[in-house]
N, C-alpha and C positions, 0 to 999 in steps of 0.2 A: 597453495598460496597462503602466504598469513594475511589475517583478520584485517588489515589493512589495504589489502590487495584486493577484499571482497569487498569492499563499500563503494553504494553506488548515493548516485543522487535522483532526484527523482525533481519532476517540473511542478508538484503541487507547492514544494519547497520554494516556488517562486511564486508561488500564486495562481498558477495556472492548475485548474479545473474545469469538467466538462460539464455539470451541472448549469442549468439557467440563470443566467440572473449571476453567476458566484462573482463577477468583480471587474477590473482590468488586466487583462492578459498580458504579458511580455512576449515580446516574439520570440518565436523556438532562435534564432540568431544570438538574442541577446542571452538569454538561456545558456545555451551552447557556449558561448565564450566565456562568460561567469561563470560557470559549473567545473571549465575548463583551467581558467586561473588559478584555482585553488588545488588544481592535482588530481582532480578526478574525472576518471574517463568512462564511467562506464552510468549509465541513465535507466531508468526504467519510462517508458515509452510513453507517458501521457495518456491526456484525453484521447482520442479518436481521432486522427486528422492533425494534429499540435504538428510530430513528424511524421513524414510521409508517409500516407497509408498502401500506397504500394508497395508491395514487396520488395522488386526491383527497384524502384525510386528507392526505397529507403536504406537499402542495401550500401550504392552511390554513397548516399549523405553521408551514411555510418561510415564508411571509407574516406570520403573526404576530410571528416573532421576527426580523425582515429579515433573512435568512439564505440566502445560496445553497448547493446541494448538486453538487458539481464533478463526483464521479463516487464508485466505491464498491468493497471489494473482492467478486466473486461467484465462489464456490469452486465449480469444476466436474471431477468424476472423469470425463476426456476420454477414457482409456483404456480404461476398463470400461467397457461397454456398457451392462448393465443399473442402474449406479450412474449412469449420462449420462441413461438414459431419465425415470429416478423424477424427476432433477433439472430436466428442461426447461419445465416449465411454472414453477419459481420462476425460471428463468433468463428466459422472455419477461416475466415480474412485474418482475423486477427492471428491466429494460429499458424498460419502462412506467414505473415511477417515477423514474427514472433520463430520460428522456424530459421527462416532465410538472414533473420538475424543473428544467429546463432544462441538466443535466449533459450533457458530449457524450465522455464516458469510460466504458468500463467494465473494471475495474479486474479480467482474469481471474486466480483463484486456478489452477496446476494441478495440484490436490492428489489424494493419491493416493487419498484416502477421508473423510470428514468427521467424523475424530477427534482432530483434531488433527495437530501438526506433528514427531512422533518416528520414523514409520517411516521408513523406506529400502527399495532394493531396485533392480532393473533390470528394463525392461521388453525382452519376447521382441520377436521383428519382430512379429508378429502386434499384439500392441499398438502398439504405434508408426504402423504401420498406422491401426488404430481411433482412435489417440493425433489424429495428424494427419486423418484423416475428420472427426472431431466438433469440434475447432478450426477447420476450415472451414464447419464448421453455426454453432458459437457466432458468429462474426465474420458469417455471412449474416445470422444474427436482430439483432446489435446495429447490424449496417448498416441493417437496415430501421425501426429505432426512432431513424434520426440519430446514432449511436455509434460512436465508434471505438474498436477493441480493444486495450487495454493488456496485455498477459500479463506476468502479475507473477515474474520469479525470486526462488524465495522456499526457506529453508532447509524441508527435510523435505515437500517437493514433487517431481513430477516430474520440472520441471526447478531442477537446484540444483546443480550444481557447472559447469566451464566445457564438459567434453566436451556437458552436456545444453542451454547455452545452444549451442553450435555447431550440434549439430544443428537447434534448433528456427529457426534464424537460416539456415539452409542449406536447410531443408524445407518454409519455408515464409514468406510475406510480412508475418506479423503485426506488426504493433508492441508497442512493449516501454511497461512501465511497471519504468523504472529505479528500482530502492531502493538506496543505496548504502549500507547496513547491511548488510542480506543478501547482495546479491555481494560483499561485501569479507568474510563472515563464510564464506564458499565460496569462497575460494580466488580471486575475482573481480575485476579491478579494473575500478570502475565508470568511471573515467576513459578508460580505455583504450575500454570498452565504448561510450560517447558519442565518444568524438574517432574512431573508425572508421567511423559510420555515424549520425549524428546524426538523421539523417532519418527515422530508424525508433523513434527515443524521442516518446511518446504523454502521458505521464504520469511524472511522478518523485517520489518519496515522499523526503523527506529522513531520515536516519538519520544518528549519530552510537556507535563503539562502542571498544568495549575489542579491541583483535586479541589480548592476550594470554588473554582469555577465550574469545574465536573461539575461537581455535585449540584450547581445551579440545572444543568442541566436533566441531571437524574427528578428533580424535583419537579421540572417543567416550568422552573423560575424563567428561565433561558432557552430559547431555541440553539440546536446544533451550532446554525449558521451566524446567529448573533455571537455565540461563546467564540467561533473562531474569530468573528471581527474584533471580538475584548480581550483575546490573546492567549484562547488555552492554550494554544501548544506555542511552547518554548523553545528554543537552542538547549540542546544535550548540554544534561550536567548543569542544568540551573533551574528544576523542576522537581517534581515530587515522584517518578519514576526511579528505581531499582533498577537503571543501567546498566551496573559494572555487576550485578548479581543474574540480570539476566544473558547476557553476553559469558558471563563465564561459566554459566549450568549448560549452557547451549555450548561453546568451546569445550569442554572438559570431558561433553556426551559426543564429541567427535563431530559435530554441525560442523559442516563444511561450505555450506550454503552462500548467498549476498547478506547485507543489510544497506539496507535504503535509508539514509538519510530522509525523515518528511519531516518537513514544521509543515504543517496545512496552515495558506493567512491568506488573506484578503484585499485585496492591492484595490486603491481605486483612484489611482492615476498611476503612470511610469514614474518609479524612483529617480533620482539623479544617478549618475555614472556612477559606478563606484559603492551606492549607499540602498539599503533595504536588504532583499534576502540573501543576495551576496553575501551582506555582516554576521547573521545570522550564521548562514551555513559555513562559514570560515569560523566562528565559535563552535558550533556541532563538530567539525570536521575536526579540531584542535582537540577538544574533547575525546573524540577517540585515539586521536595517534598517543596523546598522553596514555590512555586508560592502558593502551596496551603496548607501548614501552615499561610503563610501571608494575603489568603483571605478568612480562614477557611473554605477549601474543603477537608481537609485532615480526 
């Protein structure tokens, strides 16, 4: 498929997140038809419950609306033990749906606890320990449902700045689901991070962002959740990210893979018909068909 064939959309692009508190939600309806009007058919699965969490339910839906589902993200506390245990029986669900959807990605959160993206913190060797133990359960269960493991670097996770990617990249064989929002808003260049080892990128989430707002973040000027309410992340191609340079180290090393459209935002009421993340993602989406009519990847 060309590069254009592989771009999916994803519902945080609408504002829809699992986190407490994150905003006002769109219904997956409205989602689904807006996602749909712009030419794109293929989704990554949301929070937990957004589309249906059955299997077979979800199967139906995905049929009804000709809609593939690519993969998804599934937030996993790998370090705490008994936060892993509670959580394994949604993680083999998810991998059933994920499965049954013909997705061959699962998109790992490694978050530290499932309240969102603000704490911080270091973990002991002991964790680390347990950290890397139960990454090698998550990766056996998503192998045996046909999946391969994306481990997402993501702000206000385990791993989030570059000393936590080193390690996780030195400990252990996972592949990566490249965001280049989030590494470049951690100090991270996601260029560097694909032109060094391409082979280990599984999934890539596009992002577009403010680095002068980043870095509020980096300083602790700004929480996570406040930056994304003051608009770091942008519509592709009107941002401080290395787009068309990461997309073509990744094309050129043979990436065959999705990429996900995400602006992560904040909604706190429903848009009018027509107006909010729609605009957005019909500028991201424009942004790519250009990029790659211009360097013929289309």
């Amino acid at each position: 498929m060309s590069l254009i064939d592989r771009v999916a959309a994803a519902p945080i692009t609408w504002g829809v997140d699992g986190s407490p508190g994150w905003g006002y939600l769109v219904s997956r309806e409205r989602y689904v038809r807006e996602m749909t009007s712009l030419g794109l058919h293929a989704t990554e699965l949301g929070p937990d419950g957004y589309l249906p969490s059955d299997p077979d339910e979800l199967d139906a839906y995905l049929k009804e609306h000709d809609l593939l589902v690519v993969g998804g993200w599934v937030p996993m506390a790998m370090a705490f033990q008994g936060m892993f245990d509670e959580s394994l029986e949604y993680l083999r669900r998810a991998c059933r749906q994920f499965q049954r959807a013909g997705a061959d990605v699962l998109v790992l959160g490694p978050v530290w606890d499932y309240l969102g993206y603000e704490k911080r913190g270091v973990l002991d060797a002991d964790e680390w320990v347990t950290f890397f133990q139960n990454l090698e359960l998550v990766d056996t269960i998503a192998t045996e449902h046909g999946l391969q493991t994306a481990l997402h670097q993501h702000i206000g996770t385990v791993i989030e700045d570059q000393s936590d990617l080193d390690r996780l990249l030195s400990n252990s064989g996972v592949k990566l689901c490249v965001d280049t929002g989030h590494m470049l808003s951690a100090g991270i260049d996601p260029l560097t991070v694909v032109r060094a080892d391409p082979s280990r990128v599984a999934h890539v989430h596009l992002k577009d962002i403010s680095v002068p707002l980043a870095n509020r973040i980096s300083t602790g000027e700004v929480s996570f959740g406040a930056a994304v309410k003051d608009g770091l992340f942008l519509p592709l191609g009107t941002g401080d990210v290395d787009l068309a340079g990461v997309i073509g180290a990744l094309e050129d090393s043979g990436y065959r893979g999705w990429y996900a459209i995400e602006q992560d935002c904040f909604l706190t009421e429903n848009p009018p018909e027509g107006q909010g993340p729609v605009e957005d993602c019909r500028i991201s989406y424009r942004y790519l068909v250009e990029l790659a009519d211009s360097l013929g990847w289309s």
